[in-house]
C-alpha positions in Angstrom: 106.6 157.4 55.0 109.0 160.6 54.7 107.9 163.8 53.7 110.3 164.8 51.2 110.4 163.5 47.5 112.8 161.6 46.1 113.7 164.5 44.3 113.7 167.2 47.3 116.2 164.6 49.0 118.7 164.4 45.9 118.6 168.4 45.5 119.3 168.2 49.3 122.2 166.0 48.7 123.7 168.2 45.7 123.1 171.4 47.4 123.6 171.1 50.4 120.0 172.4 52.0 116.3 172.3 51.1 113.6 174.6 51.9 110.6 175.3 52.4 109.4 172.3 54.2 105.8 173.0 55.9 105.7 171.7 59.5 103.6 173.9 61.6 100.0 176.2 60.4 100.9 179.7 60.9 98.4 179.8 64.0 100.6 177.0 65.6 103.3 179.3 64.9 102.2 182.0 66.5 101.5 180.2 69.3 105.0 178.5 69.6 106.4 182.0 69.7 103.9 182.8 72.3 105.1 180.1 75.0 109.0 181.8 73.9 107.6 184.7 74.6 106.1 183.8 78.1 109.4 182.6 78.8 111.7 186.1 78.1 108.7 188.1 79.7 109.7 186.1 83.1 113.7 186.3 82.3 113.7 189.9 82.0 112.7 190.3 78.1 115.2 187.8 76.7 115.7 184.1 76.7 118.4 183.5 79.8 121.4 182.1 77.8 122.0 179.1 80.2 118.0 178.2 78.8 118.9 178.3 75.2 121.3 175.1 75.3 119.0 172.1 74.4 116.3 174.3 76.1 113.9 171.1 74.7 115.6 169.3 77.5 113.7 171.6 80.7 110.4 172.6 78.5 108.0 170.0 77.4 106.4 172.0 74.7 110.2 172.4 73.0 110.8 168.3 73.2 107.5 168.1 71.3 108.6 170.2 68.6 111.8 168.2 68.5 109.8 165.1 68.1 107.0 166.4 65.7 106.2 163.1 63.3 106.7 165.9 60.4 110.0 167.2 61.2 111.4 163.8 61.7 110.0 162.5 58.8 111.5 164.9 56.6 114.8 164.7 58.7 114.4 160.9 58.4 114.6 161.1 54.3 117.8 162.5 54.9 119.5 160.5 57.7 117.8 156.8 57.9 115.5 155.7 60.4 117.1 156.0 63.7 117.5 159.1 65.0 119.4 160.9 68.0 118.7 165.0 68.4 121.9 166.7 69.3 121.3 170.2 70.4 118.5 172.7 70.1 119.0 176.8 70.4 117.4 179.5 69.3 118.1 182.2 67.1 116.6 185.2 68.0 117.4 189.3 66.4 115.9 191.9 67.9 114.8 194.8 65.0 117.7 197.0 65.3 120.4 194.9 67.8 123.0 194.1 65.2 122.9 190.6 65.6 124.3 188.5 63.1 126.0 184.8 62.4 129.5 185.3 60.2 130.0 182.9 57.2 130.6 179.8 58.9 129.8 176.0 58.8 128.2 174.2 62.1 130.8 171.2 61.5 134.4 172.9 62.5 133.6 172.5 66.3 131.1 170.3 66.9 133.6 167.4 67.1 131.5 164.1 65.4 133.1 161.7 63.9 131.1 162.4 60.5 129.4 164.7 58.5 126.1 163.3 58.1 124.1 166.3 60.4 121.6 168.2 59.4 120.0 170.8 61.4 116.2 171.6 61.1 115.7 175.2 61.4 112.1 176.3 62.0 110.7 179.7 61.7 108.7 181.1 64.6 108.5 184.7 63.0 109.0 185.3 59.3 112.7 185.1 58.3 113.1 187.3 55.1 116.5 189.4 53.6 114.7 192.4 55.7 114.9 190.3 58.5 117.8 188.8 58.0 117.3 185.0 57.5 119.6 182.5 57.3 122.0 182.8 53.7 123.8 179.4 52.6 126.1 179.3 49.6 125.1 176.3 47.6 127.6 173.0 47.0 129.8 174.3 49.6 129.0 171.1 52.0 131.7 169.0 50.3 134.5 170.1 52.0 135.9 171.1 55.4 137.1 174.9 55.4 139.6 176.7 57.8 137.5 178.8 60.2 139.3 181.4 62.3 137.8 182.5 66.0 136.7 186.4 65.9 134.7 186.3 69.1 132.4 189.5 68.0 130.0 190.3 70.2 127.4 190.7 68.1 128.2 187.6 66.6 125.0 185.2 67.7 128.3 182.4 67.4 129.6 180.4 70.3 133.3 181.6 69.5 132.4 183.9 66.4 133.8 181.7 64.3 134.1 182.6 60.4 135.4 180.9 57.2 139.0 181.7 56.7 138.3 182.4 52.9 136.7 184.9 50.6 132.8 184.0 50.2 131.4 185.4 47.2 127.4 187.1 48.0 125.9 186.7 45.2 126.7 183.2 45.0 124.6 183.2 48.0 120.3 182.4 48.8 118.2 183.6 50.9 116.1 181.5 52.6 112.8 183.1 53.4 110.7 180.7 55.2 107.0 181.9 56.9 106.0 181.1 60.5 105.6 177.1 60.6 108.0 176.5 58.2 111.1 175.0 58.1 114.4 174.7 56.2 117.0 171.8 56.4 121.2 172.3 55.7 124.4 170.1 55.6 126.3 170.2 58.9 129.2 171.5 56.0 127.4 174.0 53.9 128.9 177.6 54.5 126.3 179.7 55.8 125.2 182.8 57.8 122.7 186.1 58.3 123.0 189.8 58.2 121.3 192.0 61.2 117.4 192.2 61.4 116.6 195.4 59.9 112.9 194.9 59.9 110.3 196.6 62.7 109.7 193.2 64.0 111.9 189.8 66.1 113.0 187.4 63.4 113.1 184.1 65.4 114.0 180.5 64.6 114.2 177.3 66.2 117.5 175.1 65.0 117.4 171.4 66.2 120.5 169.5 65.5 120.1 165.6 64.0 122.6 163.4 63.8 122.2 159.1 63.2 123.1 156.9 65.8 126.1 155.8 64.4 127.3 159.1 65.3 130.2 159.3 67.6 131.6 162.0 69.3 135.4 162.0 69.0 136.5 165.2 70.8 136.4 165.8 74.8 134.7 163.4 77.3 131.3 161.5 76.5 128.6 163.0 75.0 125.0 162.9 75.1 121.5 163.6 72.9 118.2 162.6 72.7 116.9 159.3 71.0 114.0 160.8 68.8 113.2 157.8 66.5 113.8 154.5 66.1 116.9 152.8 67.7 120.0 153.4 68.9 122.5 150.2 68.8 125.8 152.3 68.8 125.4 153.5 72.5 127.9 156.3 71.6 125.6 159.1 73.3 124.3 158.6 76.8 121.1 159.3 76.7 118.7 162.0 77.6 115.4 161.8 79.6 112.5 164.1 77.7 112.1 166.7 80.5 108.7 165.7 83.2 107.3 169.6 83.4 108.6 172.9 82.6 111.6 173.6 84.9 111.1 170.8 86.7 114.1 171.3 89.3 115.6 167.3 88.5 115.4 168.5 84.7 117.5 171.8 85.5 120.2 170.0 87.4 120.3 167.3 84.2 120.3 169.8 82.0 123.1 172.0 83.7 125.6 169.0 83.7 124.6 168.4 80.1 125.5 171.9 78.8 128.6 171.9 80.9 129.7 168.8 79.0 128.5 169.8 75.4 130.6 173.5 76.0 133.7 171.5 76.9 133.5 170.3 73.6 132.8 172.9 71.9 135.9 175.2 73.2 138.0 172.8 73.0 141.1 174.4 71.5 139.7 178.2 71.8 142.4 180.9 72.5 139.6 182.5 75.3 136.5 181.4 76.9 134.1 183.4 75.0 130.5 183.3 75.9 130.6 180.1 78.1 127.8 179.9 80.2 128.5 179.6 83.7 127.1 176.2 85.3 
């Protein structure tokens, strides 16, 4: 049983996204952001960056989300049955930091071998134009487009990359989702957010899906989660859900898996940008 239509899944394919799709009551929500919030208040006021690379990997709570029945049953009307979860980060403005993610799609430096991704992005917080939530330019998921590396700080961006071509904004939607729900795109679609300009955090939660017949095809091995059904392909090594928050065996797993997983994804940059450290 999936929990998109028939319908929803062929305006997914045509588009290139679908939204909203309700995962979480607005009282779970809240309390999601809560346990985030729990976890800044002990880092200083703001997620350690090391922690927001497949952060569902060293806090229980996080692989739950990851594996909620409802999120993979929508993501499963999309991608088939069996199911491996890439990567998981947050996206988190503060009101007034000028934060923002340049037109851009996920694919350019990801490095798999095909375009059949989709990322679940859930909203902890409400993600409005005030806000600035996520902006996707529809049918642009056909086609791989020449990104250059800007490597703006305030670019929320590994390497800042951006779209080497005009994109037109009114051609753009917004997609306003409220706390619980969520929004699925195309690994391909051009996409990106202005700065929160509202009094309050506009947070989301992006979790990364990919089939198992999924390789990766640039750098050294790679590795991701099985989340449903089975994995036949052995193309990933596989991840262990995490045994308790921080759990020091996690950490260390966890370390060497980010390591790997940045490899790939600068492979080719002109600088280091915002590598983390491990």
């Amino acid at each position: 049983m999936t929990a998109l239509s028939a319908s929803a899944v062929a305006a997914y394919r045509e588009r290139g996204y679908h939204f909203p799709v309700p995962v979480f009551t607005a009282e779970e929500a809240a309390a999601l952001h809560d346990r985030l919030r729990a976890i800044e208040a002990r880092s200083g006021g703001r997620l350690e960056r090391w922690m927001n690379r497949k952060p569902h990997l060293i806090f229980p709570w996080l692989d739950a989300v990851v594996r909620n029945p409802k999120v993979l049953d929508a993501v499963e009307a999309v991608l088939g049955p069996n199911i491996l979860c890439w990567n998981s980060q947050f996206f988190a403005k503060q009101p007034g930091d000028g934060s923002f993610v340049s037109w851009h799609q996920d694919a350019t430096y990801w490095g798999l071998s095909e375009p059949d991704v989709v990322t679940a992005w859930i909203a902890f917080t409400p993600s409005t134009p005030e806000s600035g939530c996520m902006r996707v330019v529809p049918g642009t998921h056909r086609s791989q487009i020449k990104h250059t590396d800007t490597f703006d700080e305030k670019n929320l961006l590994t390497r800042g990359q951006e779209v080497a071509a005009k994109v037109d904004d009114r051609e753009a939607v917004d997609v306003i989702l409220r706390p619980g729900e969520m929004s699925l795109h195309h690994v391909l679609i051009v996409h990106g957010s202005n700065p929160n300009a509202s009094p309050k955090p506009r947070v989301g939660f992006a979790i990364r899906y990919i089939p198992t017949y999924v390789r990766q095809i640039v750098g050294e091995a790679d590795c991701a989660s099985l989340v449903r059904g089975v994995d036949t392909h052995g193309h990933f090594e596989l991840e262990s859900p995490p045994k308790s928050e921080l759990d020091p065996a996690d950490v260390e797993r966890h370390r060497r898996m980010i390591d790997r997983q940045q490899k790939i994804l600068y492979t080719g940059a002109a600088r280091p940008g915002r590598r983390i450290p491990v």
